[in-house]
SEDREN-115212 format. One line per 10 residues: number of its first residue (from 1); for each residue x, y, z of C-alpha. Coordinates in nm, 4 decimals, always signed. Layout:
REM residues N
NUM) X Y Z ~ ...
This chain:
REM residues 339
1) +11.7814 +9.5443 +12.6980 ~ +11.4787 +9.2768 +12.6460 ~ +11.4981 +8.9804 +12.8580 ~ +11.4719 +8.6652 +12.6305 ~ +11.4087 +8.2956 +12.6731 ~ +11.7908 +8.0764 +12.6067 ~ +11.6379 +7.9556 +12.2376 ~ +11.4237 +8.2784 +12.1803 ~ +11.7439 +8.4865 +12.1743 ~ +11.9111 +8.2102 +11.9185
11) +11.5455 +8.2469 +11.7084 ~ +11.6346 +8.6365 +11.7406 ~ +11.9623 +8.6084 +11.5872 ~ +11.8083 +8.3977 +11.2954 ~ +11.5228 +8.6188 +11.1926 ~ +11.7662 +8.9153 +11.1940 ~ +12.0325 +8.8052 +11.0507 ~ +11.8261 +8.6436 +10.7508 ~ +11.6210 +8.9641 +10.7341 ~ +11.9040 +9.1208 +10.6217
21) +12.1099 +8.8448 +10.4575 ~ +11.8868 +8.6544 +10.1987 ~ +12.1344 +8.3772 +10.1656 ~ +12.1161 +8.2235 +10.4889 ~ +11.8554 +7.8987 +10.4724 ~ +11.7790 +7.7068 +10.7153 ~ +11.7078 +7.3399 +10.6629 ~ +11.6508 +7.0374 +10.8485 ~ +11.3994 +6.7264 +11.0234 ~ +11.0900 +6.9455 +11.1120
31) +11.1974 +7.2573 +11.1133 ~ +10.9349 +7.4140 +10.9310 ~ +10.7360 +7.3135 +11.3069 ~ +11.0623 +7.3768 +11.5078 ~ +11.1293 +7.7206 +11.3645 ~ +10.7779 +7.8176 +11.2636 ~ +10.8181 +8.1864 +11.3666 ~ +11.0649 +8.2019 +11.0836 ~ +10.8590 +7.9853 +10.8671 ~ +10.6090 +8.2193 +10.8805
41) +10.8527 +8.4868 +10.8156 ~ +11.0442 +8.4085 +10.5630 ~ +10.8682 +8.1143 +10.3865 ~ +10.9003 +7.7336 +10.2744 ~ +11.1975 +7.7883 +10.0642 ~ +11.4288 +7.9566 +10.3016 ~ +11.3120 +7.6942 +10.6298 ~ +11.2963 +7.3748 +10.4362 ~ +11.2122 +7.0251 +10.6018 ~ +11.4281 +6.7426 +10.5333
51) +11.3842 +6.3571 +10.5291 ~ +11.5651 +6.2046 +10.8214 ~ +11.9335 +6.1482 +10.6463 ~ +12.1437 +6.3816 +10.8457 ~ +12.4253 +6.2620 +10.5789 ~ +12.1794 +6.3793 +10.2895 ~ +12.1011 +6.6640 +10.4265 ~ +12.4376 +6.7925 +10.5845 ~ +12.6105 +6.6889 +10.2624 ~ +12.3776 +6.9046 +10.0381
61) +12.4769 +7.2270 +10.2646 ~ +12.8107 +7.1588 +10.1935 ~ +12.7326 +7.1941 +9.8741 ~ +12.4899 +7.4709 +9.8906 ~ +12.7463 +7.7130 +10.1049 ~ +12.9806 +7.6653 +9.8307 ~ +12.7464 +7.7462 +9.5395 ~ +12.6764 +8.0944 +9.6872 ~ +12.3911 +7.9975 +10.0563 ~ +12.4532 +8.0506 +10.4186
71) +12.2601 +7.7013 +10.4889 ~ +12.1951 +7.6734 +10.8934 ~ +12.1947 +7.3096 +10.9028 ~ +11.9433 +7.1595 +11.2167 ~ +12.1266 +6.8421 +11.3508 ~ +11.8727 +6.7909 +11.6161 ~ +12.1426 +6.6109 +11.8643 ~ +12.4984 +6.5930 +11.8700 ~ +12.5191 +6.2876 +11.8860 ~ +12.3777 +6.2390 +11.5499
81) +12.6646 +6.3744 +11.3784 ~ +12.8508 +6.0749 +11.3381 ~ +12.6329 +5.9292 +11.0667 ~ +12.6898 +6.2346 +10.9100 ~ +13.0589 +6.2668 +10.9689 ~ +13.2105 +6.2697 +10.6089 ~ +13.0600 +6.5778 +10.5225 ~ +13.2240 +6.7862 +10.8444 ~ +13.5366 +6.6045 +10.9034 ~ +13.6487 +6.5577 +10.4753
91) +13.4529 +6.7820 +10.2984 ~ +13.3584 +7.1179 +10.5255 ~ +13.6107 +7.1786 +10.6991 ~ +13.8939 +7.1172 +10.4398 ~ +13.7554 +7.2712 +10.1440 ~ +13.8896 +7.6048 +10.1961 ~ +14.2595 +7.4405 +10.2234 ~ +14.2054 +7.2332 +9.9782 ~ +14.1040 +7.4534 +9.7065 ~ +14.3688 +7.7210 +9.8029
101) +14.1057 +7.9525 +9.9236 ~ +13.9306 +7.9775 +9.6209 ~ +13.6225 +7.8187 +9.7875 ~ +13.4792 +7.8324 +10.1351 ~ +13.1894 +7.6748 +10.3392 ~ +13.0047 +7.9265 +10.5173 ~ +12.7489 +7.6977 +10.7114 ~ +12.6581 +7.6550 +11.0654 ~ +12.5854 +7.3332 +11.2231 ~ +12.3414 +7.3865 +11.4916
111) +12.2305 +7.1010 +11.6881 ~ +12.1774 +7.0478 +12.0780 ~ +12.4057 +6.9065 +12.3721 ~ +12.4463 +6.7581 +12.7121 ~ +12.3073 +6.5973 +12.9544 ~ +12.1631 +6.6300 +13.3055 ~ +11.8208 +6.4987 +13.2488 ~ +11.8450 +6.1335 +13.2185 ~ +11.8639 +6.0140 +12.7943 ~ +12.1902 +5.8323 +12.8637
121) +12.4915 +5.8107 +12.6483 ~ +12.3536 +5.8266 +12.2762 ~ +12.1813 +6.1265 +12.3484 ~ +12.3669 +6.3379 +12.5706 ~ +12.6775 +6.4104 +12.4564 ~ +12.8876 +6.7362 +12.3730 ~ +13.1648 +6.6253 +12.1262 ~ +13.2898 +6.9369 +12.1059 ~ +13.6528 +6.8186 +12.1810 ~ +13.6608 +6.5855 +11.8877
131) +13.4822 +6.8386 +11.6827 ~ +13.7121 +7.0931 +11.7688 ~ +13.9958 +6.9010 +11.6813 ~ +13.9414 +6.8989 +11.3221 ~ +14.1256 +7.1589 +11.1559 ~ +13.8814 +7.4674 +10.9698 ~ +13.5870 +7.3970 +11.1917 ~ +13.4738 +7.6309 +11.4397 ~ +13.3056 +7.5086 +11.7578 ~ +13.0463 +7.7557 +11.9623
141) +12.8819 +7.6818 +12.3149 ~ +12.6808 +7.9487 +12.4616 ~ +12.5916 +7.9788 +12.8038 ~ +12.3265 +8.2587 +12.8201 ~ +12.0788 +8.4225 +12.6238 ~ +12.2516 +8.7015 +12.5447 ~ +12.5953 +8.4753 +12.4111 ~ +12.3688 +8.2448 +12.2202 ~ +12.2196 +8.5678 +12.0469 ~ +12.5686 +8.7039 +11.9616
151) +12.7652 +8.4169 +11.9420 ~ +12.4679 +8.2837 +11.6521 ~ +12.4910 +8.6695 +11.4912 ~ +12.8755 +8.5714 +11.4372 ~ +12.8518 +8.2574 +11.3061 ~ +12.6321 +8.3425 +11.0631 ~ +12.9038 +8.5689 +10.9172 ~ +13.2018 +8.3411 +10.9368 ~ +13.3597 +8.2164 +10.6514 ~ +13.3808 +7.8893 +10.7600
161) +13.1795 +7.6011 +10.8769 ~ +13.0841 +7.6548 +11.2328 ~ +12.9268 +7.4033 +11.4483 ~ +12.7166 +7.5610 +11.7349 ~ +12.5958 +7.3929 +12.0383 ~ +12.3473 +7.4804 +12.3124 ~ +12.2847 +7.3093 +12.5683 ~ +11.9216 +7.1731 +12.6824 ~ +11.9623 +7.2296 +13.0047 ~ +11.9197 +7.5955 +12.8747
171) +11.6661 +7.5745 +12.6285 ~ +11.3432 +7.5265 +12.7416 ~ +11.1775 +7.3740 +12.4425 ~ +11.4464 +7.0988 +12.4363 ~ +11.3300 +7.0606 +12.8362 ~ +10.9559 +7.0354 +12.7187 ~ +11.0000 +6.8263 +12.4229 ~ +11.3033 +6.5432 +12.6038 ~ +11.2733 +6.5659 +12.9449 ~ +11.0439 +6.7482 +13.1856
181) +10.6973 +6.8059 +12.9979 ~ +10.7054 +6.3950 +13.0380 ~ +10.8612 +6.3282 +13.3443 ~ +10.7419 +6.5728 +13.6094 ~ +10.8728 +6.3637 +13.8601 ~ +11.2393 +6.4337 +13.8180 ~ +11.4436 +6.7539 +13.8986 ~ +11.6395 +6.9050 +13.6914 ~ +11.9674 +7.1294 +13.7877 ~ +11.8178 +7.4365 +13.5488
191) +12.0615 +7.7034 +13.5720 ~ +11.7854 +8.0247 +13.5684 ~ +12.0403 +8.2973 +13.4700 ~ +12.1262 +8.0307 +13.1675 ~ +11.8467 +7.9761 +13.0589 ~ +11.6570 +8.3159 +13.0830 ~ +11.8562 +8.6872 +13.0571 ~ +11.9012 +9.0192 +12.9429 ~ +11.9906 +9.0181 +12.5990 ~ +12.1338 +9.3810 +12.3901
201) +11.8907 +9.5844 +12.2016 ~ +12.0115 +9.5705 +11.8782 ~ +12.1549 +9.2290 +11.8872 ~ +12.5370 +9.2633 +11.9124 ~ +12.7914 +9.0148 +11.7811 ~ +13.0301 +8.8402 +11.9842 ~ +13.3356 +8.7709 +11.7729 ~ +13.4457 +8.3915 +11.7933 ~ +13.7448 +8.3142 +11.9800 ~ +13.7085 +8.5689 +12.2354
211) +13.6837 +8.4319 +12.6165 ~ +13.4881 +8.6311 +12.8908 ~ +13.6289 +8.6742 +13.2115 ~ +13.3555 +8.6959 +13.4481 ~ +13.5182 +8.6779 +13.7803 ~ +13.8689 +8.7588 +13.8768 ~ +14.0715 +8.6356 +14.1040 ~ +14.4164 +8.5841 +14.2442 ~ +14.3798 +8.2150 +14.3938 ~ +14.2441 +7.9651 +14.1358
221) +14.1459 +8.0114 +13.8106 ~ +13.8664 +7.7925 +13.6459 ~ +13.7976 +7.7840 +13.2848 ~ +13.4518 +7.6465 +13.1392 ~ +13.1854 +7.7046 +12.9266 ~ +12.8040 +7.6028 +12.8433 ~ +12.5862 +7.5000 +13.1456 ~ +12.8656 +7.4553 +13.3931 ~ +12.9479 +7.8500 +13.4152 ~ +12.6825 +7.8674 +13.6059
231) +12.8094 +7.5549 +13.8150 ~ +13.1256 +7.6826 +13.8573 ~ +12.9759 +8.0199 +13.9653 ~ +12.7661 +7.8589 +14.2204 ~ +13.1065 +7.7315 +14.3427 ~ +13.3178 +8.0831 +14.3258 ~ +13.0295 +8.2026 +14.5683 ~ +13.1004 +7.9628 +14.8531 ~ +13.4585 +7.9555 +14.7911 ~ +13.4709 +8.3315 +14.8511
241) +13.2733 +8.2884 +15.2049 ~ +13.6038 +8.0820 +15.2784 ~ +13.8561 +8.3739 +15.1680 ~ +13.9586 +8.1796 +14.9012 ~ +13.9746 +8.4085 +14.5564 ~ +13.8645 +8.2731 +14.2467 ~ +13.8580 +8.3716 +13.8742 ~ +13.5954 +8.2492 +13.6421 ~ +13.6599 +8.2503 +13.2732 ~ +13.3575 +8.1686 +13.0135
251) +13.5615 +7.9962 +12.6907 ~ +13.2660 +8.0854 +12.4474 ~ +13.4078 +7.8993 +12.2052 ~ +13.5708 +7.5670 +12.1358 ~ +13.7664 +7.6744 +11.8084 ~ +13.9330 +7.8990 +11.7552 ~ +14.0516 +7.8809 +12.1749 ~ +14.1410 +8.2027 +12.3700 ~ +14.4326 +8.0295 +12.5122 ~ +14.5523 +8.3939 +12.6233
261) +14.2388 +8.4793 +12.8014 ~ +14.2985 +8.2001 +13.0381 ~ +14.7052 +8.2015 +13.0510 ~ +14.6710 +8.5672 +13.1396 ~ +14.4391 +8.4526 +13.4219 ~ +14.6539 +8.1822 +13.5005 ~ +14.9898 +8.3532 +13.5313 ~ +14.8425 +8.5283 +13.8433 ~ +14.6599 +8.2432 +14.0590 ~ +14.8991 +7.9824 +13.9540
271) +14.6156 +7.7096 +13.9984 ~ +14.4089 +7.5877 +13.7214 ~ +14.1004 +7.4231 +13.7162 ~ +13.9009 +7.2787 +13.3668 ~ +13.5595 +7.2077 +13.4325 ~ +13.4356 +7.0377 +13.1088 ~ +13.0930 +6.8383 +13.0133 ~ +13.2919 +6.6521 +12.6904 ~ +13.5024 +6.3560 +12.7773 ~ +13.7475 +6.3830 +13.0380
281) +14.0219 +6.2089 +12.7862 ~ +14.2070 +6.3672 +12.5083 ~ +13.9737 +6.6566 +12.4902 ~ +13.9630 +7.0356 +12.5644 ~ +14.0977 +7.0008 +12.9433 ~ +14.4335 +6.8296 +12.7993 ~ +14.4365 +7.1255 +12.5394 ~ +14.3894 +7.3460 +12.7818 ~ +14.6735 +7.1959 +13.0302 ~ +14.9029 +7.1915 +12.7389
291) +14.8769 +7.5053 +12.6357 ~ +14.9646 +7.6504 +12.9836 ~ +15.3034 +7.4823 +12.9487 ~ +15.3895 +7.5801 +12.6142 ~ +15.3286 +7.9167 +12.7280 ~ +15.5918 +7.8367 +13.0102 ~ +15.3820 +7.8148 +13.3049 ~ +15.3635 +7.5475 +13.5625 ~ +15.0319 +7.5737 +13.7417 ~ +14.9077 +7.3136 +13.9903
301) +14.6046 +7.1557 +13.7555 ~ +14.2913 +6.9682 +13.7692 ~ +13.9784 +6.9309 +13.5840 ~ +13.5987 +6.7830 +13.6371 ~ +13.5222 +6.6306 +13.3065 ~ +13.2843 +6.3636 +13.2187 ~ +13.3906 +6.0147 +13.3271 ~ +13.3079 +5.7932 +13.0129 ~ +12.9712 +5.6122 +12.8786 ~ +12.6746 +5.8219 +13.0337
311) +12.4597 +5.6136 +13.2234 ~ +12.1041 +5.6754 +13.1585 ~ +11.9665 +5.6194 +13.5762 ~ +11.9904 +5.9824 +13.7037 ~ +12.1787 +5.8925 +14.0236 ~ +12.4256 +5.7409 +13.7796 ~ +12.4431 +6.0121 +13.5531 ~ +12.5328 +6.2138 +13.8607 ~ +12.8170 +6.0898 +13.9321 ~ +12.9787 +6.1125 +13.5848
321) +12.8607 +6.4340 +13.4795 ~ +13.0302 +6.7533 +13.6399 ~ +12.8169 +6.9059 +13.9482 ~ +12.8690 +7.1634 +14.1992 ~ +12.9770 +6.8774 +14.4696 ~ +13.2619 +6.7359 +14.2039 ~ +13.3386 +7.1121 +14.1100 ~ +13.3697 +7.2264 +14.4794 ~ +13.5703 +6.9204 +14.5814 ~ +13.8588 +6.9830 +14.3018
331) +13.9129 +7.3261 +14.3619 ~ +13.9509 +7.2962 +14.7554 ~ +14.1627 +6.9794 +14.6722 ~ +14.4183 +7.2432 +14.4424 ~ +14.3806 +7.5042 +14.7287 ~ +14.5618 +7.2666 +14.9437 ~ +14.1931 +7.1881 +15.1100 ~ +13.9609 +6.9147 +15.1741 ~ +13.6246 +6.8164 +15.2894
């Protein structure tokens, strides 16, 4: 085992996987300076700079993956996908369909997510709800080093688009370069066993669509991914100094959903809780709530989502964004418990 930084184990992925795999490129705003190591490595016309068109630029990898490329595609927020939109939601992701499987898009999206560190609502999203919704696309959030290293392995072997998120609460260059290098003032809730871990020696894939259960337990179940496993952790801790027993399950992924990871769980404690960065509205904690009922079962339900427009004042923010406190409160309100 080596113990890697969150985006070191990501940059580990990348180098080996394109050591062995000459078509993946990588392309995007800056990333000759952004990826460097891999500059270096592997030279200007496999980590090629862009202009700043995200629809340009994500439009020719649609293109690329199609002609025969593995194009990694930089979007450097989230956020930023909707001016590129066309090219994921029409083109990517229906190709394959389209063309009766004759072609496919092999690409991966990778851009960064989430907030917690005061850019407000243009900059801090997750999306991965909406994204996920769209039929064909693939939707990865990591929430430790080791994850992002396998979780990137596998999506650079899909054989479909995949759009993979991390989160910058995790990734300490995204820290330096947004938040904390300029405001050293402000605290930031940096989960340390996110952001820093043991990661497998050699790098193993992680297949997409494949859940991790990391606690279990008979009285409520909570499902999450990203930065708030280690949230929701924080929570199974004090819960269990209460008797109460609770399961933890990691998602992984977005799409394709391990809906029988967490109905297995489920079936048992009978309570479900969704704790969920994205948009508390038609989003993964309704897919999530109707999936347990298709499957026949009638847990009592809750989730911590995000509550709308994300202010940009970090008391604000606070309050809309799922914490411990919010996290704590709704599972002791489904145990039949309150503060």
């Amino acid at each position: 085992m080596a113990v890697m930084n969150f985006a070191d184990a990501i940059e580990k992925a990348l180098s080996t996987a394109m050591a062995t795999d000459p078509r993946i490129v990588i392309f995007g705003e800056d990333v000759h300076m952004l990826r460097r190591n891999l500059y270096v490595q592997f030279g200007p016309k496999r980590v090629r700079p862009t202009p700043i068109s995200e629809s340009a630029f994500l439009g020719a990898a649609v293109g690329a993956a199609m002609a025969g490329l593995r194009p990694v595609v930089e979007i450097m927020m989230i956020d930023f996908i909707g001016v590129a939109f066309d090219a994921i939601l029409n083109q990517a992701s229906k190709v394959e369909t389209f063309s009766g499987g004759k072609w496919q898009v092999p690409m991966v999206v990778r851009a960064s997510c989430g907030g917690g560190y005061g850019d407000a609502g243009q900059h801090e999203q997750n999306l991965w709800g909406m994204l996920a919704g769209i039929p064909g696309l693939a939707v990865v959030v990591p929430s430790d080093p080791a994850d992002a290293a396998g979780l990137m392995l596998s999506a650079l072997t899909y054989p479909g688009p995949v759009v993979y998120l991390e989160h910058k609460l995790l990734s300490d260059y995204w820290l330096e370069y947004l938040g904390r290098g300029n405001r050293p003032t402000v605290q930031f809730d940096i989960p340390a066993a996110g952001a820093r871990g043991e990661v497998p020696e050699p790098l193993t894939p992680i297949p997409l669509g494949q859940a991790r259960v990391l606690l279990s337990g008979s009285d409520l179940t909570i499902a999450t991914l990203g930065v708030s496993v280690h949230r929701v952790l924080v929570v199974a801790s004090r819960l269990k100094s209460q008797g109460i027993s609770v399961g933890v399950i990691d998602l992984r992924t977005v799409s394709p959903l391990d809906r029988a990871t967490v109905i297995s769980q489920v079936s048992t404690s009978q309570r479900l809780l969704v704790v969920d960065e994205d948009y508390r509205d038609f989003g993964l904690s309704c897919e999530l709530a109707a999936s347990m009922l298709e499957a026949g079962l009638n847990p009592r339900y809750a989730r911590v989502a995000t509550e709308g427009v994300i202010p940009y004042a970090r008391h604000m923010e606070e309050q809309v964004l799922p914490n411990v406190e919010r996290i704590e409160q709704a599972a002791l309100s489904l145990m039949g418990t309150h503060f």
